[in-house]
C-alpha positions as CSV (number, residue, x, y, z in Angstrom):
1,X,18.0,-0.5,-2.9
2,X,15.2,1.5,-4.5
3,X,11.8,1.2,-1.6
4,X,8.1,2.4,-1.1
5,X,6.7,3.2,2.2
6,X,3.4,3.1,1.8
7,X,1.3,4.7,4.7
8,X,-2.0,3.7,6.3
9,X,-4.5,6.1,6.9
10,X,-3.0,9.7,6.6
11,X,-4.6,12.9,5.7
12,X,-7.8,11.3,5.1
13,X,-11.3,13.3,6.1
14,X,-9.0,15.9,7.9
15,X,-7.4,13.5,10.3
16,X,-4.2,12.5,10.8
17,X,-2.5,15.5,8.9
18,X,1.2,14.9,7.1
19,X,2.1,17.6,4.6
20,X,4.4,15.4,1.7
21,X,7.0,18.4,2.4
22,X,7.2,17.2,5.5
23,X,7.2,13.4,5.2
24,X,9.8,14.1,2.3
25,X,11.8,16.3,5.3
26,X,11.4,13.2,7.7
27,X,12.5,10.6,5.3
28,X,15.4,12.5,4.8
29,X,16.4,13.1,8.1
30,X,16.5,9.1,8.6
31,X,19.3,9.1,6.1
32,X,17.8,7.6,3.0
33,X,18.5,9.2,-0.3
34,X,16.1,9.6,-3.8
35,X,13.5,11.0,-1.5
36,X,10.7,11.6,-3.3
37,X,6.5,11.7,-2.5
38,X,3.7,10.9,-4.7
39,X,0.7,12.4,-4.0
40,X,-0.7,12.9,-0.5
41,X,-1.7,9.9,0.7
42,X,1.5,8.7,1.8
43,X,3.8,6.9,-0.8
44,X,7.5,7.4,-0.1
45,X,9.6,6.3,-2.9
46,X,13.2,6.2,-1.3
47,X,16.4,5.0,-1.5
48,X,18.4,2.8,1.1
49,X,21.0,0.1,2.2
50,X,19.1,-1.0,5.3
51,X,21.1,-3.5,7.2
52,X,20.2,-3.1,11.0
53,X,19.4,-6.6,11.8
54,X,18.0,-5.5,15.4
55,X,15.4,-3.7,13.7
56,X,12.9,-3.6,10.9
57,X,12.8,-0.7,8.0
58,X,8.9,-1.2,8.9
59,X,9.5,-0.9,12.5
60,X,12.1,2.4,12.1
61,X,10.1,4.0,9.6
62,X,6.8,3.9,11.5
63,X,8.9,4.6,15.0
64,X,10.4,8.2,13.0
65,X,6.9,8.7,11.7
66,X,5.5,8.7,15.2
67,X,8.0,11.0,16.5
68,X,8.1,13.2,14.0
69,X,4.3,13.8,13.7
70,X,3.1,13.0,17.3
71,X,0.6,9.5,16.0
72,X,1.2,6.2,14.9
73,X,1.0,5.3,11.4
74,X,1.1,1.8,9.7
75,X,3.5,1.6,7.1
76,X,3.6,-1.4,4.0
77,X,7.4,-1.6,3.0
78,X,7.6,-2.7,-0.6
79,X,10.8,-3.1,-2.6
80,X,11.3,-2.2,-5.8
81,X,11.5,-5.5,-7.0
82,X,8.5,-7.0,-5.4
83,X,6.8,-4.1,-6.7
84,X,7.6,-4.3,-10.2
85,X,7.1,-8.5,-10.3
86,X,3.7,-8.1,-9.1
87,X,2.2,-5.4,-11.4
88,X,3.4,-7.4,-14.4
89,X,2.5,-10.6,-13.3
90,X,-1.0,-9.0,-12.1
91,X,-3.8,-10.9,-13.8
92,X,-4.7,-9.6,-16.8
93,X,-8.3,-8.5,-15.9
94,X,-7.0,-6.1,-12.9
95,X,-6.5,-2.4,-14.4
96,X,-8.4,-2.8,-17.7
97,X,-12.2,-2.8,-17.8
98,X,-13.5,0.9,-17.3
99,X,-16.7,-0.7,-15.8
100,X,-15.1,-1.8,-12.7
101,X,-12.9,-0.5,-9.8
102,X,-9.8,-1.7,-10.0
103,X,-7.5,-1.2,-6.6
104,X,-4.1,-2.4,-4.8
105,X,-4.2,-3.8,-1.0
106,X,-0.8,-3.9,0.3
107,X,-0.6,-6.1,3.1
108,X,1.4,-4.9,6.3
109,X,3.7,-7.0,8.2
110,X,3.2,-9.2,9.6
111,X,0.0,-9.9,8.2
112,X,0.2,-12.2,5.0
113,X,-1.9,-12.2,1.9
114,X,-3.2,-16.1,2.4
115,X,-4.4,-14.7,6.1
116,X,-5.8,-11.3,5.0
117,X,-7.6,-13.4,2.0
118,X,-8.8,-16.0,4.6
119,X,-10.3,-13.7,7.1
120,X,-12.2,-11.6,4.1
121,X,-13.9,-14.8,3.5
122,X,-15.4,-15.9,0.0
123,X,-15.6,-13.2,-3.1
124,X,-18.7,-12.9,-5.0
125,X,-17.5,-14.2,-7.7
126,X,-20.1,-12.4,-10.2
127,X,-19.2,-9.3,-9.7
128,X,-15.3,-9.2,-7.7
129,X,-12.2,-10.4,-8.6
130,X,-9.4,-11.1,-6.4
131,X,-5.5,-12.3,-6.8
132,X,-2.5,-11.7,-5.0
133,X,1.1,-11.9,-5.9
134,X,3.9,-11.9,-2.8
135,X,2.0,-9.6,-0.2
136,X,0.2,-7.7,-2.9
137,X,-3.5,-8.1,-3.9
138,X,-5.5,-7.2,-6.6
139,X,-8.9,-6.5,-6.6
140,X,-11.4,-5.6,-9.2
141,X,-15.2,-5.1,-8.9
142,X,-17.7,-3.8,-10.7
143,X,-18.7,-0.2,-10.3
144,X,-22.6,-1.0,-10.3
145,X,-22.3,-4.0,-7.7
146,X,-19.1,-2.5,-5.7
147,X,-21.1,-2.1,-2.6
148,X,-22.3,-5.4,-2.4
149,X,-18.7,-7.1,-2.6
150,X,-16.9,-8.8,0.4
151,X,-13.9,-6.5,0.1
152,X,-16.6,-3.6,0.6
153,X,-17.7,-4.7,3.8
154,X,-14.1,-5.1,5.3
155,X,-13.3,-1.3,6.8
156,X,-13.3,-1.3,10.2
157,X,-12.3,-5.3,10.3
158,X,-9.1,-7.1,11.4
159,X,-7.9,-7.5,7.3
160,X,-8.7,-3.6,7.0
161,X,-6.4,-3.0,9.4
162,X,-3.6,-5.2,7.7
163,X,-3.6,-3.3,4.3
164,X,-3.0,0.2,3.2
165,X,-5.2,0.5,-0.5
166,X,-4.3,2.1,-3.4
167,X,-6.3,2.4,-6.8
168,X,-4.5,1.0,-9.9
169,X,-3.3,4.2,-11.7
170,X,-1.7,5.4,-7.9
171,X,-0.1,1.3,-8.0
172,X,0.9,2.0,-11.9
173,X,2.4,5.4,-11.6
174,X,4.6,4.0,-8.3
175,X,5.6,1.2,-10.4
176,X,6.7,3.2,-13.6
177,X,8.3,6.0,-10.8
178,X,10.5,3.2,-9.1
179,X,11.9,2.2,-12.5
180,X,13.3,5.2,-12.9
């Protein structure tokens, strides 16, 4: 089964440091096949027949991660097909007005869209947009007002915890990458 590990909060502002070579190296090393990184802030697009009902891929992935790079790192597993049903059922605003900043919050188990959308609290609906599919969200906001939005005033909250982010061309080149 074709997979994305998406990983939280590496090799930004100089901290926590994981050269793609190297992730690429570690992925491998599990046993999963495909292998391949896109860009350096952690997206793993991978191959696997997980089946060790003991433990999660979440759980493994992040436990190898540690090990390998001596920290812990949050990891959002996304299959291929959950992946691919979201971006084209994503509502059609989300991706499309060059006014506005258009971005992907992929929840982490075992947080849940409803709960990460409940804590955030009410959008501004003048200027944000908000949607979610499975465990994916979209969120779009205009570039002018961006700072003023609810999602802008999450980092360093419980729900920014719960999500790794990615804008919509990193979320649209993963999703024409794991058709391949």
């Amino acid at each position: 089964m074709k997979t994305i590990a998406l990983l939280r909060g590496i090799n930004v502002g100089g901290k926590n440091k994981v050269p793609m070579k190297d992730l690429k190296a570690c992925f491998l090393d599990m046993g999963f096949t495909e292998v391949e990184t896109y860009i350096n802030s952690g997206n793993i697009l991978f191959k696997t027949d997980w089946e060790n009902a003991e433990q999660s891929l979440q759980d493994y992935c992040q436990q190898r991660i540690e090990i390998a790079f001596g920290f812990p790192v949050l990891v959002s597993i996304v299959t291929a097909d959950e992946l691919i049903e979201a971006v084209q059922k994503a509502p059609s605003w989300w991706g499309t007005d060059p006014d506005m900043r258009h971005n992907t919050l992929f929840v982490i188990h075992p947080a849940k869209a409803e709960e990460v959308l409940s804590e955030i609290g009410e959008i501004s609906v003048e200027f944000e947009k908000v949607a979610y599919i499975g465990n994916i969200i979209f969120w779009s906001s205009a570039l002018e007002k961006n700072s003023r939005t609810r999602f802008s005033k999450i980092v360093g909250t419980k729900p920014y915890q719960q999500v790794t982010i990615r804008n919509a061309n990193t979320t649209r080149k993963l999703y024409a990458m794991i058709q391949d």
